[in-house]
C-alpha positions as CSV (number, residue, x, y, z in Angstrom):
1,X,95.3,101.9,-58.6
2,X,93.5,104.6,-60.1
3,X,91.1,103.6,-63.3
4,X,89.2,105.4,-65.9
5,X,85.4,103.7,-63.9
6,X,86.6,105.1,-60.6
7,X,83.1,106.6,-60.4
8,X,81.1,103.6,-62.2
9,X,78.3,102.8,-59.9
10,X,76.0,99.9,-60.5
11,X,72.2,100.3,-62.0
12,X,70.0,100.3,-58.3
13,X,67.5,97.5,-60.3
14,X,67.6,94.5,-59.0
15,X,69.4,91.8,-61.5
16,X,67.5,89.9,-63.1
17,X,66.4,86.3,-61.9
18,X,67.1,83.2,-63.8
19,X,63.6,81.7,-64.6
20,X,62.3,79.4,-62.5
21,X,63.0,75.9,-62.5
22,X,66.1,76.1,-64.8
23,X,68.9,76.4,-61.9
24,X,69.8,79.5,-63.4
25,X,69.8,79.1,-67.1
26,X,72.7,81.2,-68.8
27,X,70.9,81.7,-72.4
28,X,69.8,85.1,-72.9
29,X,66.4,86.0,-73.7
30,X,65.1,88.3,-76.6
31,X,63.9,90.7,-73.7
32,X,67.3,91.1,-72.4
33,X,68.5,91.5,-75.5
34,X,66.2,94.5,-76.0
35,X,67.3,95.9,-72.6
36,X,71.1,95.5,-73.1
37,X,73.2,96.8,-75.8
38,X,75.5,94.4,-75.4
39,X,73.7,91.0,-74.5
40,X,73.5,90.5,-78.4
41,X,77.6,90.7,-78.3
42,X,77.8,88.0,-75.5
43,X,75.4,86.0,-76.7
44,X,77.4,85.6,-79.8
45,X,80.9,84.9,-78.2
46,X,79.4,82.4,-75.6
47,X,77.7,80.0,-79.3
48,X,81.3,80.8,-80.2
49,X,83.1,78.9,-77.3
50,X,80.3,76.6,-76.9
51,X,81.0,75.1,-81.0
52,X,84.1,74.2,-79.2
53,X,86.6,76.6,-81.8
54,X,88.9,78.1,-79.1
55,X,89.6,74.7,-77.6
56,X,92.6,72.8,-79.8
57,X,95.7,74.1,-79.2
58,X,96.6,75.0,-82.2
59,X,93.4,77.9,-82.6
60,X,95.3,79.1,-79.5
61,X,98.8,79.1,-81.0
62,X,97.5,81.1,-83.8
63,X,96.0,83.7,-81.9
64,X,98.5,84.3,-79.6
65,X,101.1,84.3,-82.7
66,X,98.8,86.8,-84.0
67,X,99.0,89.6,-80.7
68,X,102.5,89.1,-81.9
69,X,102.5,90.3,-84.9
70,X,100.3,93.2,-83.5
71,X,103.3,94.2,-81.1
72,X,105.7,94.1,-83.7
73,X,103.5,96.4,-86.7
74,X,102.0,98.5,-84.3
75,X,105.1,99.0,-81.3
76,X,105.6,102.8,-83.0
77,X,102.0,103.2,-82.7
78,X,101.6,102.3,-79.6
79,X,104.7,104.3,-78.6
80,X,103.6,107.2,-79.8
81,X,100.0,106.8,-78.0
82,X,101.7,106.1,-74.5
83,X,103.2,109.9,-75.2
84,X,100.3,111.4,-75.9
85,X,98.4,110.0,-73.2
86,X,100.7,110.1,-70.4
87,X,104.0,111.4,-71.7
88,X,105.6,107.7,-71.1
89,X,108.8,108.3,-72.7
90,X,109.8,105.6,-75.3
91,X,112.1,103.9,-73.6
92,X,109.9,102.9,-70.4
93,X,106.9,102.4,-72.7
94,X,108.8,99.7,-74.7
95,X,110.1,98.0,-71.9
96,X,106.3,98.1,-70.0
97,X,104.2,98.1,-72.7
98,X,105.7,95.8,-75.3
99,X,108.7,94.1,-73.8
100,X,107.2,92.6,-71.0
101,X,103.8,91.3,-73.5
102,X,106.1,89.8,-75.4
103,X,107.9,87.9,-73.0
104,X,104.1,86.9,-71.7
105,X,103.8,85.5,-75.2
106,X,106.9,83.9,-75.5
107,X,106.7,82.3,-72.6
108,X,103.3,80.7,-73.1
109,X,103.5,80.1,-76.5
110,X,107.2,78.0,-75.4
111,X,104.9,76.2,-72.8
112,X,100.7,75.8,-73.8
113,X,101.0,71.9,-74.7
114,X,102.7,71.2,-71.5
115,X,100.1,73.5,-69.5
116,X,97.3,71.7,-71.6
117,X,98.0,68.0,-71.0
118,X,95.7,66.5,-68.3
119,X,97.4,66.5,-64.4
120,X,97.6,63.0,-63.4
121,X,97.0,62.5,-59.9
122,X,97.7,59.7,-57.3
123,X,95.2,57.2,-56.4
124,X,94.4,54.9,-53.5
125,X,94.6,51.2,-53.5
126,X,90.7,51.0,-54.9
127,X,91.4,52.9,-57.6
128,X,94.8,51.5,-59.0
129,X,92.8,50.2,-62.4
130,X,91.1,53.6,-63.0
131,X,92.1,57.2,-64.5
132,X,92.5,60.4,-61.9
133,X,93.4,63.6,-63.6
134,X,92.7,67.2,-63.8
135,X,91.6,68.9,-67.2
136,X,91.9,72.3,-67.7
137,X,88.7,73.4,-68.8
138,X,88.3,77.0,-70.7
139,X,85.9,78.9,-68.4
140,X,83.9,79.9,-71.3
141,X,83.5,84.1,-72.2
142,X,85.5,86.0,-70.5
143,X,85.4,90.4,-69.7
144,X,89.0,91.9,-69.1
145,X,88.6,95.6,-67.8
146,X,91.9,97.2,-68.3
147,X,93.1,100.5,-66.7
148,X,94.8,103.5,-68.2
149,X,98.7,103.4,-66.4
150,X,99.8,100.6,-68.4
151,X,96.9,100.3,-71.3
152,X,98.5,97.9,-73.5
153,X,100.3,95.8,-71.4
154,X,97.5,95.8,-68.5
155,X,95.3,94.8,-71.7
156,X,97.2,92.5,-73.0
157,X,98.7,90.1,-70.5
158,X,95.4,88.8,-69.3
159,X,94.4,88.3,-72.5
160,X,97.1,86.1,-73.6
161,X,96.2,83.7,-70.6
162,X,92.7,84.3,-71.1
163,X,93.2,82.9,-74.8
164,X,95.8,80.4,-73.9
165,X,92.7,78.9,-71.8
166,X,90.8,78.7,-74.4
167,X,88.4,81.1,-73.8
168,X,86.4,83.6,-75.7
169,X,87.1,87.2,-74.5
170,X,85.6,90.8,-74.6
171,X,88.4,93.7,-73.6
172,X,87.3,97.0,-71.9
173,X,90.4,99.2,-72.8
174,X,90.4,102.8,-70.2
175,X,88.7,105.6,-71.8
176,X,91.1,107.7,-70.3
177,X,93.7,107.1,-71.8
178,X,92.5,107.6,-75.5
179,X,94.9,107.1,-78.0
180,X,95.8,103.8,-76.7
181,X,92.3,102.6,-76.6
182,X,91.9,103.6,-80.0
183,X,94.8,101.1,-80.9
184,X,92.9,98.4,-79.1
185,X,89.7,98.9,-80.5
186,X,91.0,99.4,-84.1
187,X,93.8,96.0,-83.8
188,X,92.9,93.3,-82.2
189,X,89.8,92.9,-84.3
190,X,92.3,92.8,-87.3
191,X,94.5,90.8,-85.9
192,X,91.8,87.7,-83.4
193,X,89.3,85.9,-84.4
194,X,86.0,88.0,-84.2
195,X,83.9,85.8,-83.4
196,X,85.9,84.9,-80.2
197,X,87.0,88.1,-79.2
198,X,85.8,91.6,-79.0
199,X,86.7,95.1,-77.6
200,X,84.0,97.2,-76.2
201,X,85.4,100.7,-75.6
202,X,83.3,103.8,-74.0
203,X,82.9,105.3,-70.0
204,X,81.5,105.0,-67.0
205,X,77.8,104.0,-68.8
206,X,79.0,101.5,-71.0
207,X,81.1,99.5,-68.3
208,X,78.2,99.8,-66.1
209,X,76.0,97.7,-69.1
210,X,78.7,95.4,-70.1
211,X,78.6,94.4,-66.2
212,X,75.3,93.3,-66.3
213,X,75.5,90.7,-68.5
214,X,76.8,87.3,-67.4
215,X,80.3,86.6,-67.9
216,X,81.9,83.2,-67.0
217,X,85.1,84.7,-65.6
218,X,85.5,89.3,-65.1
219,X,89.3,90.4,-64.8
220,X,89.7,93.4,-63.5
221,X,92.4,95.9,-63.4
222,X,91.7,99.4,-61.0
223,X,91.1,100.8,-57.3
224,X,89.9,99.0,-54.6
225,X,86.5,100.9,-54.7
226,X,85.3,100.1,-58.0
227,X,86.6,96.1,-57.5
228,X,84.0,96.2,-55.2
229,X,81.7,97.1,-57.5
230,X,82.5,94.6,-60.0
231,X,82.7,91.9,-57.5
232,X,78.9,92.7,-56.8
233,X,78.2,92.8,-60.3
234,X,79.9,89.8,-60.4
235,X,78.2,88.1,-57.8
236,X,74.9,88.7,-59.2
237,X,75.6,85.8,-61.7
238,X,77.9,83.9,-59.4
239,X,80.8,85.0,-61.6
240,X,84.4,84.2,-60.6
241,X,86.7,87.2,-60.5
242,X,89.9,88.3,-60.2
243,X,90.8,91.4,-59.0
244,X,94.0,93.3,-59.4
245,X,93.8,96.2,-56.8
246,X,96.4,98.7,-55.7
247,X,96.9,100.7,-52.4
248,X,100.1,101.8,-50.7
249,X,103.0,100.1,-51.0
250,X,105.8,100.4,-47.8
251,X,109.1,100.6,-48.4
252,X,111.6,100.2,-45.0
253,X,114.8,101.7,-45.0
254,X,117.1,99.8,-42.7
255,X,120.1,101.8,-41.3
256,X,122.3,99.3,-42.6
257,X,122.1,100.0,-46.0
258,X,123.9,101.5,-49.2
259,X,122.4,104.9,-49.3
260,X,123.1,105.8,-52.9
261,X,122.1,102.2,-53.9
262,X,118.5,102.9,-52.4
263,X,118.0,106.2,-53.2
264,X,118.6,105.0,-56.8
265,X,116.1,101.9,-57.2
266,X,113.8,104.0,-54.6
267,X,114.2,106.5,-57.2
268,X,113.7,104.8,-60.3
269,X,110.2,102.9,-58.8
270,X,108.7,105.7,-57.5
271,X,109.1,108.0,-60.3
272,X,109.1,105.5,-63.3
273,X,106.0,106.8,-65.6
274,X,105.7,109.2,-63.2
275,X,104.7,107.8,-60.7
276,X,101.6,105.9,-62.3
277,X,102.6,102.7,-61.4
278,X,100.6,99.7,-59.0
279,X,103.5,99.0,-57.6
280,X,105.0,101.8,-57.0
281,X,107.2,102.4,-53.4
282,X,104.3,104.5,-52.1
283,X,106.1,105.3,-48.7
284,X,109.1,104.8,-47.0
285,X,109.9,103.9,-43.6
286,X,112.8,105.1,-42.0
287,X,114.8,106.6,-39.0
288,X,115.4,110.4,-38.7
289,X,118.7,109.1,-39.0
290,X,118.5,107.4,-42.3
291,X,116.2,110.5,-43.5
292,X,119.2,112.5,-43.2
293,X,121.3,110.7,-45.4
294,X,118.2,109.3,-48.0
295,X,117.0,112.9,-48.9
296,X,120.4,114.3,-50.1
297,X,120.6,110.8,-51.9
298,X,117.6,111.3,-53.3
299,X,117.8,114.3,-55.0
300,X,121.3,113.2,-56.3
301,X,119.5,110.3,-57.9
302,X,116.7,112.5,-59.2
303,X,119.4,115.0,-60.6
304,X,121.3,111.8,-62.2
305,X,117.9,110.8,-63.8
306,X,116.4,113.6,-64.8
307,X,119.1,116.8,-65.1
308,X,118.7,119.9,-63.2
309,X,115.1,120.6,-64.4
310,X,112.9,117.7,-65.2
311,X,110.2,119.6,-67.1
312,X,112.9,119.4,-69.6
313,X,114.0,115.7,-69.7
314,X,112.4,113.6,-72.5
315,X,112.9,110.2,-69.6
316,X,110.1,112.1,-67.2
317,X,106.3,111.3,-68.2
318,X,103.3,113.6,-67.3
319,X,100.1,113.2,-65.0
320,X,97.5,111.3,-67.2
321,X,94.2,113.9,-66.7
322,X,93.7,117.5,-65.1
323,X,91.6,115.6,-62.9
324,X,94.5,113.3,-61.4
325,X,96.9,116.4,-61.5
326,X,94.4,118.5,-59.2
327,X,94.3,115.3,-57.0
328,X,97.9,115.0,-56.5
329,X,98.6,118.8,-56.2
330,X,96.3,118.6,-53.6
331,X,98.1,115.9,-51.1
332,X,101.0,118.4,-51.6
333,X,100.2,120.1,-48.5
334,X,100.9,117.1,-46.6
335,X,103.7,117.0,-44.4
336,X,107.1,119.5,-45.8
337,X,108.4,119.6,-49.1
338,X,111.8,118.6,-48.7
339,X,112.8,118.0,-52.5
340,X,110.3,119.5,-54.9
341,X,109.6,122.1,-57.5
342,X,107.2,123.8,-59.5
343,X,103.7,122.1,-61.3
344,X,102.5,123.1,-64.3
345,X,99.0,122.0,-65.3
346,X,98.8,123.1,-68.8
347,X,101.2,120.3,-68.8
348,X,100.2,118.5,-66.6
349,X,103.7,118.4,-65.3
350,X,104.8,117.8,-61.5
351,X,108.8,118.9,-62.4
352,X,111.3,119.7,-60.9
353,X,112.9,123.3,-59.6
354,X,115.8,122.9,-57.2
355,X,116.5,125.3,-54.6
356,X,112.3,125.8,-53.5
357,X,112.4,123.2,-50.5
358,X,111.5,126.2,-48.5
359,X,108.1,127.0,-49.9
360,X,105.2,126.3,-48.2
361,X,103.6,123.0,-49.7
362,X,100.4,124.6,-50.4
363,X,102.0,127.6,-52.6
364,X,101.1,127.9,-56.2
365,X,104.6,126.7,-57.9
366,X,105.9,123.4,-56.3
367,X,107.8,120.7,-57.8
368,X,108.3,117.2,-58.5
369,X,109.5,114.4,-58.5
370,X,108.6,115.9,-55.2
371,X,109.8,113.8,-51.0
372,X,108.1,114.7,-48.2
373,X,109.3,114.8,-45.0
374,X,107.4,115.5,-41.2
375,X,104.8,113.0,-42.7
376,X,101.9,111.9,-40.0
377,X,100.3,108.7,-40.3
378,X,96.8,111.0,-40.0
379,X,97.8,113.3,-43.4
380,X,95.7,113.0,-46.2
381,X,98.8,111.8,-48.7
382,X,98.5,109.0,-46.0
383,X,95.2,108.1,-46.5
384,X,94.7,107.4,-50.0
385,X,97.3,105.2,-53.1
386,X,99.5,108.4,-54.3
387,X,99.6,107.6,-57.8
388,X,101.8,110.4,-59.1
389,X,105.7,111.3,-58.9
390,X,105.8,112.1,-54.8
391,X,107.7,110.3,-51.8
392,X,106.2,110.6,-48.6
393,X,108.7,109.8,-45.6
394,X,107.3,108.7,-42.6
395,X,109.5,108.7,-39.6
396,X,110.2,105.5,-37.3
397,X,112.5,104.2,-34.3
398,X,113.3,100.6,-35.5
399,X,112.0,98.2,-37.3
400,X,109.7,96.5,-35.1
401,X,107.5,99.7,-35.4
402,X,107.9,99.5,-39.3
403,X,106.4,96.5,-39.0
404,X,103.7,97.1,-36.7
405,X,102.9,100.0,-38.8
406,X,102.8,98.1,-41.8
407,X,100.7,95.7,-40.3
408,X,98.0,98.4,-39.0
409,X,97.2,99.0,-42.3
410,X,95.9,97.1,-45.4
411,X,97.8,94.9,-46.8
412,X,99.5,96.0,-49.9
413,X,100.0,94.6,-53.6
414,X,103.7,95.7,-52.7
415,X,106.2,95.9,-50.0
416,X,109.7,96.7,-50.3
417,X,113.0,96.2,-47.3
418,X,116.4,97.9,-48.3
419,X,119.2,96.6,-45.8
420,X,122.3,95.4,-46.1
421,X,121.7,92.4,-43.3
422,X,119.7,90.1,-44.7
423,X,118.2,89.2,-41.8
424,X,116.7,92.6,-41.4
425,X,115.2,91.9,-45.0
426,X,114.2,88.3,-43.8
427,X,112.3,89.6,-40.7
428,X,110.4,92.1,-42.9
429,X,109.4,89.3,-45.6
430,X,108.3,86.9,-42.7
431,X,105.9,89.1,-40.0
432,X,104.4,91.1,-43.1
433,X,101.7,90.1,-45.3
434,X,101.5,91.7,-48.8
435,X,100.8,90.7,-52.6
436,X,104.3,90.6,-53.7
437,X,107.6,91.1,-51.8
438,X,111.0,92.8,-53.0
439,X,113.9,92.7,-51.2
440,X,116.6,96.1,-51.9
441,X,114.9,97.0,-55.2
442,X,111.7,98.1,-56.8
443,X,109.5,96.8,-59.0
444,X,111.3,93.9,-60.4
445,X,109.9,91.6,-58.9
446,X,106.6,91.7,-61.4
447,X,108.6,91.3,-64.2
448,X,109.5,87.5,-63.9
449,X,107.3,85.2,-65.8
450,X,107.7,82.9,-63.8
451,X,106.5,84.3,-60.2
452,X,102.7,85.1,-59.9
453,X,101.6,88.8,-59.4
454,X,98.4,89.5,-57.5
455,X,97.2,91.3,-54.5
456,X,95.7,90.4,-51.1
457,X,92.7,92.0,-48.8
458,X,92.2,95.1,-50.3
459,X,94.4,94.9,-52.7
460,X,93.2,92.4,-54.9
461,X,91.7,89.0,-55.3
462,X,93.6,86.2,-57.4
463,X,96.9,85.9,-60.0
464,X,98.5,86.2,-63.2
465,X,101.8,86.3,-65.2
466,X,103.1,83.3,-67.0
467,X,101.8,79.6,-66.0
468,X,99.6,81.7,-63.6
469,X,97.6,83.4,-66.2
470,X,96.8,80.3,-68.0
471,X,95.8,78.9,-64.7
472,X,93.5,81.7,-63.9
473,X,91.3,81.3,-67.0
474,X,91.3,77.4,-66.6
475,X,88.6,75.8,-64.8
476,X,90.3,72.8,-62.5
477,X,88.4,70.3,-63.1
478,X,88.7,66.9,-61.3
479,X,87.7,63.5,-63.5
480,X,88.1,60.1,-62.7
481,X,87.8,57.7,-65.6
482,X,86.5,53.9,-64.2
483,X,86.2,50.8,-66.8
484,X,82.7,49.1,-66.6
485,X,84.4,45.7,-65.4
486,X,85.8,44.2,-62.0
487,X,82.1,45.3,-60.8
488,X,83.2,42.8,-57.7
489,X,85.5,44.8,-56.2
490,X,82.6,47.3,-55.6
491,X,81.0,44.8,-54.0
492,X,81.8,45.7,-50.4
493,X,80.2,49.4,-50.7
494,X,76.5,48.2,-51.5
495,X,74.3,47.5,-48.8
496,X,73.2,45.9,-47.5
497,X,76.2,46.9,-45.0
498,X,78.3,45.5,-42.4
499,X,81.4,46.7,-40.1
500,X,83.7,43.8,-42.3
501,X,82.5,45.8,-46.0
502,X,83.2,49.3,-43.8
503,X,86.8,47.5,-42.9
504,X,87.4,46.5,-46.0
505,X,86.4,50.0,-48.1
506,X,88.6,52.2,-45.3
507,X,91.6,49.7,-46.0
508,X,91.2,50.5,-49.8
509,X,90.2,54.2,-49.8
510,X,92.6,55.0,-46.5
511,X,95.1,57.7,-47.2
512,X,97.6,56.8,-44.7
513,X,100.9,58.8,-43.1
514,X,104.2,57.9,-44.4
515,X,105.0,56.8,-41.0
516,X,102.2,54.8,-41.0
517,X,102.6,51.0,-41.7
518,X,99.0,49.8,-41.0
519,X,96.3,49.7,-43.5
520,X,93.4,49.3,-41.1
C-alpha cells in the first residue's frame, strides 16, 4: 500500500537514552522539549490520560457520538474532497469513506459496556475463594498514521477503537491527499476533546519528528518499506505497533467457474477507486484456457461498468499524484496489453480506448482499466503492489502450481479463489497463508464488522475492525484479587519445604485433562 511517507527515513542520531537508573522513565524533559516540536503536544495528551478523563465509558460514548455527528455535517465535504483528490466518485466514496465508519461506530457504540466489563477467568482448586479476571486497560497515547487511498475511513476506524479503549490519540492524516487532510485537521478538533486528541498534519519531516517521541501504542497504515521504518522508530521506545501493510494480492481462477460472474467481482475489486485499493485482486492465476474466456469477460464487464470510454464515466476515479501515474504508466510495458487504452496525465487518467490491444505497451497512448496478458513472474509489474487500475494475468497448469506460486512469494493482506467446486476453493483457503481470505468475490470480506482485518509477514503486523479494534488499543491485563484471610491454606508453599507441601500445592494448582480423573 502506497503512502504519502514512502520516502520518510529516520534521523541517523541515536535515540535518546532514558536516564539512568529510572528503567526508562517516560516524562519528557525540558531539553527534549526544546529539540522536538512536538514533545510539548505529547506531553500534554499523556497528563491528559494519566488524570484518568478518557477512562469512564461514558467520555467514550460521547466522543464516539461526536465522529458521528462529524460524518453526518461534513459527508458532502468529505465527498467532494475524495473528488478532488483522487476522483473517487460519490457513490464509492460514501460507501468506503463514510458508510463503512459509521457501521464501525455503530457497532462499537451498540457494544463498548459489554467489551469493557472485566473477563472472568477460570481458576484452580487453590484459588476457588479469590478473583481472576482480565481488565482492559487503555494503553495510554496513541499516534495513528493514515494513508491517502482511503483518508477518512483509513483515519477514522482506528480511531474509533483507539477511543473506545480509552486512549488519548494524535492522527497523522496523508499529505497527499490534501483536501481530505484539511477536513481532518479542521474537524475533529471541533468535534473531540482537545486535550485528548490531536491531529498533526505536514510531510515526510514532520512524521519523521512525531516518530521520535514516545508513543504507548503507533498504528500505522502504508507500504511495507516505511512499516519498517516505524517499527524501528517504534522499537526505540519499546512501543507496540500495528502495522497494516499491503503487497500483492492472488486471485486463482479455477476452470470450473462462472466466467461472467468472475470477470464481474474481479472487475469491480480491481478497478474500484481505480485501483487504489489494499486489497485489491493484484493478479490472477489462471490456465491459458480460462484466459481465453476471462479476457473477453473482462472487457464486457469493464464496458458494463464504465461505457465505451471510461475517461468519460463519472463511476471511474483518477490516479492520486503525477508521481503514482508515472509509476504505473511505467509497469505498462510488462507483459501485452490485452484490454487497454489511452493515459492521459494532465488527468491523471488511465482510461479506456477499445480497439488498441495491439499497441505496443510501451507506446505513448495506452489505456486502462488496462489486463495484461504473457505476464512472467520476473516482470517488473510482478515485482512491486500495482496500486492503480491494471490486471496482470499470469499463466498456470493447475492449481497445485497456483498454490506453489502463491506460496513462493510473500504472504499477502489478500487472497482470492473463484471456482464453482468448493473443494477447489477449500484447497486454496487451507495450503495458503494470507491476511484475509475470499472465496468467489472481492473485497467483501473487509467489510464485516465482525471479522478482523490485518496482514501477515510482510504485509502487516496485528488487527482491527469491530471488537478487534477495541482490543488492539486495550492492554490485556491479567489481575487476580485474593482476600487477606484463610492465610492457612498458604501454608504448604512456605518453607521450610517438604515433598508432602510439594504434593499438596501440585494437587491444588494442577490443571489436569478432561480425561484425567486423578488429582495427584
Amino acid at each position: 500500500m502506497e503512502t504519502g511517507i514512502a520516502v520518510l527515513q529516520l534521523p541517523e542520531s541515536e535515540a535518546r537514552r532514558a536516564p539512568e537508573g529510572d528503567g526508562g522513565n517516560e516524562s519528557v524533559d525540558g531539553d527534549a522539549m526544546s529539540r522536538n516540536p512536538f514533545a510539548g503536544l505529547v506531553s500534554h495528551l499523556r497528563a491528559s490520560w494519566l488524570s484518568g478523563k478518557t477512562r469512564p465509558m461514558e467520555y467514550r460514548m460521547a466522543q464516539l457520538e461526536a465522529l458521528g455527528r462529524l460524518l453526518d455535517d461534513k459527508k458532502q465535504e468529505i465527498l467532494e474532497a475524495t473528488a478532488s483528490d483522487l476522483g473517487k466518485p460519490p457513490f464509492e466514496a460514501e460507501l468506503s469513506e463514510i458508510f463503512l465508519c459509521k457501521n464501525e461506530l455503530r457497532e462499537t457504540l451498540n457494544n463498548l459496556s459489554r467489551w469493557m466489563k472485566d473477563e472472568h477467568v477460570d481458576k484452580n482448586l487453590a484459588m476457588q475463594l479469590d478473583s481472576a479476571f482480565i481488565r482492559k486497560d487503555p494503553y495510554g497515547v496513541v499516534l495513528i498514521i493514515a494513508p491517502w487511498n482511503y483518508p477518512i475511513q483509513l483515519c477514522l476506524a482506528p480511531l474509533i477503537g483507539a477511543i473506545a479503549a480509552g486512549n488519548c490519540v494524535i492522527v497523522k492524516p496523508s499529505e497527499v491527499s490534501k483536501k481530505t487532510e484539511r477536513i481532518v485537521a479542521e474537524a475533529l478538533p471541533s468535534y473531540l476533546d482537545k486535550d485528548c486528541f490531536a491531529v498533526v498534519t505536514g510531510g515526510v519531516s514532520e512524521t519523521t519528528r512525531l516518530l521520535e517521541n514516545k508513543f504507548d501504542y503507533i498504528f500505522f497504515t502504508g507500504s511495507p518499506p516505511v512499516g519498517q521504518i516505524v517499527m524501528t522508530a517504534a522499537a526505540k521506545h519499546l512501543t507496540p505497533v500495528t502495522l497494516e501493510l499491503g503487497g500483492k494480492n492472488p486471485c486463482y481462477v479455477s476452470d470450473t467457474c462462472d466466467v461472467t460472474n468472475v470477470a464481474r467481482r474481479v472487475a469491480w475489486g480491481r478497478f474500484f477507486n481505480a485501483g487504489q485499493t489494499c486489497v485489491a485482486p493484484d493478479y490472477l492465476l489462471c490456465t491459458i484456457e480460462m484466459q481465453e474466456k476471462l479476457v473477453p469477460a473482462l472487457r464486457k464487464a469493464i464496458d458494463d461498468f464504465y461505457g465505451p470510454n471510461p475517461r468519460e464515466s463519472p463511476d471511474f476515479g483518477r490516479i492520486v499524484s503525477d508521481k503514482q501515474f508515472r509509476r504505473l504508466r511505467a509497469l505498462l510495458c510488462s507483459g501485452r496489453v490485452a484490454l487497454g487504452g489511452q493515459t492521459d496525465e494532465a488527468e491523471r487518467y488511465i482510461g479506456e480506448a477499445w480497439g488498441h490491444s495491439h499497441l505496443h505497451p510501451c507506446m505513448e497512448h495506452i489505456s486502462a482499466p488496462t489486463v495484461l496478458v504473457d505476464v512472467q513472474p520476473s516482470d517488473p509489474i510482478m515485482q512491486e503492489e500495482i496500486f492503480g487500475p491494471i490486471l496482470p494475468i499470469v499463466v498456470v497448469t493447475n492449481m497445485d502450481e497456483a498454490i506453489d506460486f502463491i506460496n513462493s512469494r510473500e504472504r499477502p493482506l489478500a487472497l482470492y479463489a473463484f471456482s464453482s467446486d468448493d473443494k477447489v476453493v477449500n484447497q486454496v483457503l487451507e495450503r495458503t497463508s494470507s491476511g484475509g481470505f475470499c472465496g468467489n468475490d472481492t473485497l467483501t470480506h473487509m467489510t464485516l464488522t465482525s471479522l478482523p482485518f490485518g496482514g501477515i509477514g510482510n504485509s502487516g503486523l496485528g488487527m482491527y475492525h469491530g471488537k478487534f479494534s477495541f482490543d488492539t488499543f486495550s492492554h490485556h491485563r491479567g489481575c487476580l484479587k485474593r482476600g487477606m484471610g484463610w492465610e492457612p491454606l498458604n501454608a504448604p508453599r512456605y518453607p521450610p519445604y517438604s515433598q508432602q507441601k510439594f504434593g499438596v500445592v501440585r494437587a491444588a494448582a494442577k490443571v489436569t485433562h478432561k480425561n484425567d480423573c486423578t488429582l495427584l
